[in-house]
DOGUZA-678570 format. One record per residue (C-alpha): x, y, z. Coordinates in steps of 0.25 Angstrom, whole numbers, plus 5000, padded with zeros to 4 digits. Last residue first. Layout:
N
XYZ
...
END
This chain:
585
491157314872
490257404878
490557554882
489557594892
488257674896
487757654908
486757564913
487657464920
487157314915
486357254928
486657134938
488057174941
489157094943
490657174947
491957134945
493157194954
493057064964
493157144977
494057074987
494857194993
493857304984
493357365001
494857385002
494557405020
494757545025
493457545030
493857435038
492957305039
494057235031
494957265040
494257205052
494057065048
495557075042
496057095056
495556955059
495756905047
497356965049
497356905065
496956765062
496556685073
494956745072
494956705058
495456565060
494856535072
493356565065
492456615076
493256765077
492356785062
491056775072
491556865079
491956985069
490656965063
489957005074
491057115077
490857155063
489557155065
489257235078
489957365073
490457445084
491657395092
491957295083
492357395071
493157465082
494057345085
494257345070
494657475068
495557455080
496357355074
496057385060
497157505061
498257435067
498057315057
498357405045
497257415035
497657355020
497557395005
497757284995
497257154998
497157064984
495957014979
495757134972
497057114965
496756984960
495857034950
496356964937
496656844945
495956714938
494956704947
494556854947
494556824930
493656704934
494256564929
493756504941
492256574943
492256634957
492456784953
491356784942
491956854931
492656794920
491956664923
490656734926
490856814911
491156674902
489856654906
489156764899
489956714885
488656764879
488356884884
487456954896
488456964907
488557104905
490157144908
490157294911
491657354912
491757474922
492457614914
491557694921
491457664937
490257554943
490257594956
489857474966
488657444974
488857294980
487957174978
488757024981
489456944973
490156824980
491556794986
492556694987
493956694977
494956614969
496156694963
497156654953
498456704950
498856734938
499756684927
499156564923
498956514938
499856594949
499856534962
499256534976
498056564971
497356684976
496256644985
495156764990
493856754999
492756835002
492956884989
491957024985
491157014972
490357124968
488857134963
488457264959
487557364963
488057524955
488757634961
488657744952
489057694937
490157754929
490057784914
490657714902
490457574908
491157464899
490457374894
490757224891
490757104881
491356954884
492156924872
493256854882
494356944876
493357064878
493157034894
494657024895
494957144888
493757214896
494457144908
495657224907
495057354905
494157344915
494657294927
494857434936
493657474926
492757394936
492257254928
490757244930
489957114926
488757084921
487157104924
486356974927
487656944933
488156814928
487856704940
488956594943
489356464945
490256384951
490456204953
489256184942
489256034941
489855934931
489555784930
490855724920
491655654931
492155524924
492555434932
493555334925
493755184919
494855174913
495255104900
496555044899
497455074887
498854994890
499955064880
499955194885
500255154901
500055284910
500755294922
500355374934
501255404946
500455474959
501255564968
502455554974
503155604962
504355514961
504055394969
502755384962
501555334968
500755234959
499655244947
499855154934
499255184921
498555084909
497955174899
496555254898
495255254889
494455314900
492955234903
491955304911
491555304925
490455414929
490455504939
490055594949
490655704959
490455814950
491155864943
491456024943
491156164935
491456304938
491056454933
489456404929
488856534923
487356554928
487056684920
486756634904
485556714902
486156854901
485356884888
486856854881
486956714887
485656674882
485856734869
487356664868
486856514872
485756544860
486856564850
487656464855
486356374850
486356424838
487756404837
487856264841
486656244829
487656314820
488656234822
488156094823
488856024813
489856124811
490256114826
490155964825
491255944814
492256054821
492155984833
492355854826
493355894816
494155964830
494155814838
494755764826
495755864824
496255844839
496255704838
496955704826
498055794832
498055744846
498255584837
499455644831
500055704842
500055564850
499155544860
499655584874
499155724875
497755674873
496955794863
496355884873
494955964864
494256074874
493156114868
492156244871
491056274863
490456404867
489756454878
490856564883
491056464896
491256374883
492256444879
493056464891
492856314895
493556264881
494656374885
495056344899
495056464906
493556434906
493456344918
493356194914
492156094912
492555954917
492255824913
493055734924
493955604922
494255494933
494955474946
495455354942
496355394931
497255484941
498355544934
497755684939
496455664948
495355704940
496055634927
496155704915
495655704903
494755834898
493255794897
492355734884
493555634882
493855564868
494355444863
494855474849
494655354838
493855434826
492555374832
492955414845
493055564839
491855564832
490955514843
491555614854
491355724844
489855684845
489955694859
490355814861
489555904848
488355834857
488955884872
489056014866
487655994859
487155994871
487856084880
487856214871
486256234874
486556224889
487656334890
488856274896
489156174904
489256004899
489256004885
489756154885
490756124883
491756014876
492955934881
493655854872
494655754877
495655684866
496455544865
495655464876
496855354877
497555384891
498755464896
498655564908
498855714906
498755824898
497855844885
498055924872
497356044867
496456094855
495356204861
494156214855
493156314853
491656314849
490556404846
491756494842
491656654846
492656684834
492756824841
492856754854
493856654852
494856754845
494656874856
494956744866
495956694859
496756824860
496456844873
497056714876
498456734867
498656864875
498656754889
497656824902
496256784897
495756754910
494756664904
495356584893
496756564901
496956434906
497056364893
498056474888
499156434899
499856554899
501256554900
501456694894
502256604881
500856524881
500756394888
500556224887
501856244877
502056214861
502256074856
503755974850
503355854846
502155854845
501855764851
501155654862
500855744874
501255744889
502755804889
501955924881
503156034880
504255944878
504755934864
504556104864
503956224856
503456354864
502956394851
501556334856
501456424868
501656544860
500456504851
499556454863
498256464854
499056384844
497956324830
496856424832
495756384825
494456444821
493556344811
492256404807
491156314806
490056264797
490756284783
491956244791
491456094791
491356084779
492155964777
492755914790
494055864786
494655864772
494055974766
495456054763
495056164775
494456044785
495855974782
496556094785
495756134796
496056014803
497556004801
497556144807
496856114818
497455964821
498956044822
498456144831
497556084841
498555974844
499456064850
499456024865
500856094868
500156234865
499156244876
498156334868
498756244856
497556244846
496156314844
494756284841
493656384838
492456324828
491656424825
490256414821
489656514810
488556604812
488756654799
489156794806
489856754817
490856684807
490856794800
491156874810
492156764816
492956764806
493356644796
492056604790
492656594775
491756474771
492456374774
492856414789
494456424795
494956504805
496356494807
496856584821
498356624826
498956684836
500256744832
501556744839
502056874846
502656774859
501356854867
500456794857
499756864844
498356854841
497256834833
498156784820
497156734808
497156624799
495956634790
495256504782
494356474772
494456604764
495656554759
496156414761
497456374758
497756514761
497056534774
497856404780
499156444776
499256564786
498756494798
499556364792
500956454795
500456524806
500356394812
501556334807
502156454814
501756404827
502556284828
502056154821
501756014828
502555894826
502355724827
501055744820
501755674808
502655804806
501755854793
500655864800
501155894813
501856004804
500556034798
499956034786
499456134779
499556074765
499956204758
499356164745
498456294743
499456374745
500356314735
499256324726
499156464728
500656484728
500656434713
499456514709
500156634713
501356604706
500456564694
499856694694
END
């Protein structure tokens, strides 16, 4: 008994510190301090706290997760259950920019012993994952961040597959993505933030927040998104932080001049994919000059606040998410906006900045800039913060149809993304549906996080096609309905067509030697009016009637020979649910 008492009370003294704690924030820990505290933490505080693994990374190390809550909410059943508000934020996705990590678990610490935000986690619970780039992080070294100020020694931008995480929300392709994913939507947070640290020029602003949907999004977030904003604003200024609603950098790169933008980003990026799911999404970018110690604070501060507001005005935002989720689950939430741009207006504003110098360089031939720390000068900048609609799109009054050819792999995809589907148990007679044939197709001349991306031209149009046993049904009626167009429509940037996962149907397969549409095509003029009235009017363009593949290819393509699926996105829209029966997911 006294042995046991004795480890107890040891237990209960663990201090939890850190070793940027401990090292004067000169140092951050390696990963096995973090399955060290993931451990500690639920026996210093029991039934406050669970550390759980939901994963493991392609080098065998775990992924690891602490929920914390004060009254024992530490699932998301019961967290569902209580109609709780969750708080999501998450450390080291680009795992040289680690602030995340250390200020989290400092944090929760504080908020666990009462010294920081008390009660707090009686209104939300806390999910944190301290390394989401865990093999990343253990890729140790002096040099890894040339532009930051400490630690001393940091993880790397990538994961040991070379991913870079923050590019990979939608297409889903790194092990430690899905992961996150299943984790993201079981918890379903009405919030997620992601901890990072910036790139580029040098000035004062310490820390960038950018929060939707303020700006996009579904109308009854908007408002007290752009409130929750402002008031965060107030208290970070009044704690000495300059903050900045967009992401700071220049529109022309090492230009100052050329003025600031507020952009909203496609959903490979993960502040955009949650709120494309019409959540709270939050990008948090610490200022990689400041020194690690003042990253850390500011990171921590800018967490108390958001974690501060959400208590406050949970359960109202979840009313209110509530009513976003019936109206996207009646199929009420069709027009999708894929792409945003500025405008061409502007407003000046003022930049906390420093003294530089601009001039050719004999070296680089390009542009020099030089930044002067110890001269603050304030800039006055455009500021580009009028966005417009630059793509949009419909959701089928139906859904959409995925071939069995695609439907293994896209049901794992379609289920990471915890988007729901059916799986036609019979075969359907040829059935109208719309089908998208490119008119034009660009493959990028390089690959781009593993893949090769493809941009293409085209619209829907009404064909009859067979609907075989085995085809996935993906009804557009539910709640993360835009997340679908950006998944499906073809056009939409970070679409899966875009990304390359159907590049093979872009890609000519089967061919007509050129002796045999020689007089095949000769005949086709001979008795069909059309295509020799078509035929005509394509000779008018020089280019087209001076080059001897189009002009062959004109004819092939009229061949009953012809790959009729050349081009043929193999997604289907229909404007009704199949009625037969099915196996649902």
């Amino acid at each position: 008994m006294l042995l046991s008492a004795l480890l107890a009370l040891t237990l209960h003294q663990t201090p939890l510190t850190t070793v940027a704690e401990q090292s004067g924030w000169l140092r951050t820990g390696r990963y096995a301090e973090v399955e060290t505290l993931c451990r500690a933490f639920p026996k210093r505080y029991p039934g406050k706290v669970r550390c759980d693994s939901f994963g493991t990374t392609p080098e065998g190390r775990p992924l690891l997760v602490l929920t914390a809550s004060a009254d024992g909410t530490l699932t998301p059943a019961a967290a569902a259950k209580k109609g709780r508000p969750v708080v999501f934020f998450q450390g080291g996705i680009h795992a040289g920019e680690i602030d995340g990590k250390d200020a989290g678990f400092w944090l929760l610490r504080d908020m666990l012993d009462g010294k920081a935000l008390p009660g707090v986690l009686q209104g939300v619970t806390a999910v944190f994952v301290p390394v989401f780039n865990v093999d990343g992080h253990e890729r140790f070294g002096l040099n890894n961040r040339p532009n930051q100020v400490g630690p001393e020694q940091m993880g790397w931008r990538v994961t040991a597959q070379g991913f870079n995480l923050n590019r990979d929300y939608v297409k889903a392709d790194a092990p430690e993505m899905g992961a996150l994913l299943t984790l993201l939507h079981a918890w379903d947070p009405l919030v997620s933030i992601d901890l990072h640290v910036t790139d580029g020029a040098q000035f004062e602003h310490d820390v960038s927040v950018q929060l939707e949907p303020q700006k996009t999004g579904p109308e009854p977030l908007r408002a007290p998104g752009e409130k929750l904003r402002q008031e965060l604003f107030t208290a970070l200024e009044a704690q000495g932080h300059l903050p900045l609603p967009f992401y700071p950098s220049f529109r022309q790169e090492d230009d100052p001049r050329s003025g600031v933008s507020y952009g909203v980003a496609p959903p490979r990026f993960s502040n955009a994919y949650w709120m494309v799911n019409r959540r709270y999404g939050v990008l948090v970018e610490t200022h990689s000059w400041k020194p690690y110690a003042h990253r850390v604070a500011t990171t921590r501060h800018v967490l108390e606040g958001l974690l501060r507001l959400f208590a406050r005005d949970g359960q109202a935002l979840m009313k209110a998410r509530a009513a976003v989720d019936a109206e996207a689950e009646a199929g009420k939430a069709r027009e999708v906006v894929l792409a945003w741009e500025n405008t061409d207006k502007s407003r000046p504003i003022e930049f906390r900045g420093y003294a530089y110098e601009r001039s050719p360089s004999d070296l680089s031939l390009q542009q020099w800039i030089r930044y002067d720390s110890t001269k603050p000068q304030v800039w006055t900048l455009p500021y580009f913060e009028e966005i417009r609609p630059a793509l949009t799109a419909t959701l089928p009054a139906g859904g959409y149809l995925v071939p069995p050819a695609h439907a293994e792999w896209m049901a794992r995809k379609l289920t990471t993304h915890g988007l729901r589907f059916q799986r036609l148990g019979q075969a359907l007679p040829p059935t109208g549906v719309e089908v998208f044939r490119a008119t034009e197709v660009s493959f990028r001349p390089g690959s781009y996080e593993g893949r090769q991306p493809l941009s293409v031209k085209g619209q829907w149009t009404k064909e009859t096609w067979p609907l075989p046993a085995g085809t996935l049904y993906v009804p557009a009626a539910q709640k993360s309905a835009p997340l679908l167009a950006h998944l499906f429509e073809p056009l939409a940037p970070d679409s899966l067509l875009a990304w390359g996962f159907f590049n093979n149907h872009f890609e000519q397969k089967e061919y007509i030697e050129d002796y045999v549409v020689e007089p095949f095509a000769r005949e086709l003029l001979a008795k069909d009016p059309a295509v020799k009235a078509a035929w005509e009017e394509r000779l008018k363009d020089k280019a087209f009637a001076g080059n001897a593949r189009a002009r062959l290819r004109f004819f092939a393509e009229r061949h009953p020979a012809w790959d009729s699926r050349f081009n043929l996105y193999p997604v289907f829209r229909t404007d009704t649910a199949p009625a037969v029966p099915n196996h649902g997911r």
